[in-house]
C-alpha positions, 0 to 999 in steps of 0.5 A: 622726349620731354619728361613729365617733371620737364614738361611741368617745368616749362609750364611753370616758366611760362606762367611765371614770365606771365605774371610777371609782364600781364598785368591783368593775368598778375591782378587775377592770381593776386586777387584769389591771393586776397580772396583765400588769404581772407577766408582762412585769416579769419580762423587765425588768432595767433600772430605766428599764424596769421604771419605765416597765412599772409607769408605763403598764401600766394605760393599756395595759389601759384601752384596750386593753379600751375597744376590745374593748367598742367593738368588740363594742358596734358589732357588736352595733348591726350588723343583719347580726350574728346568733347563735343564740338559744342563745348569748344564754343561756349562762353567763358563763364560757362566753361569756368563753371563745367571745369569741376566736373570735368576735373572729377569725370577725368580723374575718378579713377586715377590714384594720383593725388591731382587735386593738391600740389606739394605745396598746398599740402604742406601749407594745409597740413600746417593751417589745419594742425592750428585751426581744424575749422578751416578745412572747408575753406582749405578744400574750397582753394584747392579745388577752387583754384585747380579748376581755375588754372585749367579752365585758363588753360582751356580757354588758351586752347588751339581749339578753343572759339569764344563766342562773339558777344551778341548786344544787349542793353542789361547794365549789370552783366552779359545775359548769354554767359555767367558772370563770376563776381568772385571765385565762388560766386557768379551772376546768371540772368534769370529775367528781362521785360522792359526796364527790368532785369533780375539776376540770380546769384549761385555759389560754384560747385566745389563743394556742395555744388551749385546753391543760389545764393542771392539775387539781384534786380534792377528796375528803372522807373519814370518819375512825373517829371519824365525823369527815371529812377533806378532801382538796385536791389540786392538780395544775398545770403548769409552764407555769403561773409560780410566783406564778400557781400560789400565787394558784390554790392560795390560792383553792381553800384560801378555799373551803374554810371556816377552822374546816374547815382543820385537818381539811383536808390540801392536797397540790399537785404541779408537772406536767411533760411527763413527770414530776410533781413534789410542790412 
């Protein structure tokens, strides 16, 4: 019989060979690397700091979403683990979404520590100790990237079926599942009437739960010369960082095809609680 600690180390093996031949699943994790690398540099001020944030960060989210694929692996082998059949059958965006409460459903009761990998605590201990302002962020990449790693784990499931995408004509995302933009913040259709579509924008549940955090509507107008015009406008909140809000908005302008753009105005706007301010 195969032990826990035999177990994890298969896992481990498996996602490692991975990385290293799909290209696309390499460009996933490498990419929340960049996205929490950022967030927490952002606190440091001393070399050494920042040294060690760019030196340990990719190890940090490598094990920390080995974890969450063990863990979702080992409950989905546990007999007494059941769903409704409908949650097999849900889009993937959706089912990325639910992966936080059914992480806290799960393991509400357990006095295992299954939301940090060794590593993840060493390296928080280490963040923390120089800069206790990043605690938030350090919370937000060990949940956030647990329910990643168990959310792929899921969607590889025997059981699980993705839906076959119905057509549609929006051009900035799909109307039947969430769209993430980042790991924090994901895109669902709020409205659609002729030549018009709205979006809005939610940040992820790791902490606060789910909060709107902009929206996003595009509208194509004819001129009088029989030509349209397309209209993107972006809405997104401060609580968004700057260089998050310019890869949101330069991925709306990519689905927007280049001989389309010089016909296209692109207004976006910094949203406050109380005011909104053209950016």
């Amino acid at each position: 019989m195969v032990s826990t600690k035999e177990q994890k180390e298969l896992v481990a093996e498996k996602l490692m060979k991975r990385f290293n031949k799909d290209y696309e699943f390499k460009a996933t994790i490498q990419s929340v690397t960049m996205f929490y690398g950022k967030k927490i540099m952002a606190f440091a001020t001393e070399p050494e700091d920042k040294k060690f944030i760019e030196e340990r960060t990719l190890e940090v989210v490598s094990e920390q979403f080995l974890l969450g694929y063990y863990i979702m692996s080992e409950l989905l082998e546990d007999p007494e683990f059941q769903l409704e059949e409908a949650a097999w059958n849900l889009g993937k965006g959706y089912i990325r979404n639910t992966m936080y409460s059914l992480l806290e459903t799960v393991m509400q009761d357990s006095e295992v520590e299954w939301q940090q990998s060794d590593t993840e605590k060493q390296f928080t201990k280490r963040v923390l100790a120089s800069f206790y302002d990043a605690y938030e962020v350090t919370v937000q990449l060990r949940k956030d990237v647990l329910a990643l790693g168990a959310y792929y784990a899921f969607t590889e499931s025997q059981r699980y079926q993705e839906p076959i995408e119905k057509p549609h004509s929006l051009r900035l995302a799909t109307p039947y599942d969430l769209t993430f933009l980042n790991p924090q913040v994901y895109m669902q259709g709020e409205a659609v009437i002729e030549n018009m579509e709205k979006w809005t924008l939610f940040q992820t549940e790791s902490i606060k739960g789910a909060q709107k955090v902009g929206t996003i509507q595009l509208i194509e107008k004819e001129r009088a010369t029989g030509e349209s015009e397309i209209y993107l406008e972006i809405l997104i909140s401060q609580l968004i960082s700057q260089n998050e809000i310019t890869d949101i908005i330069n991925q709306m302008i990519e689905k927007i095809p280049q001989e389309e753009h010089s016909r296209t105005v692109i207004d976006y706007f910094l949203v406050t609680d109380q005011k909104t301010y053209q950016l």
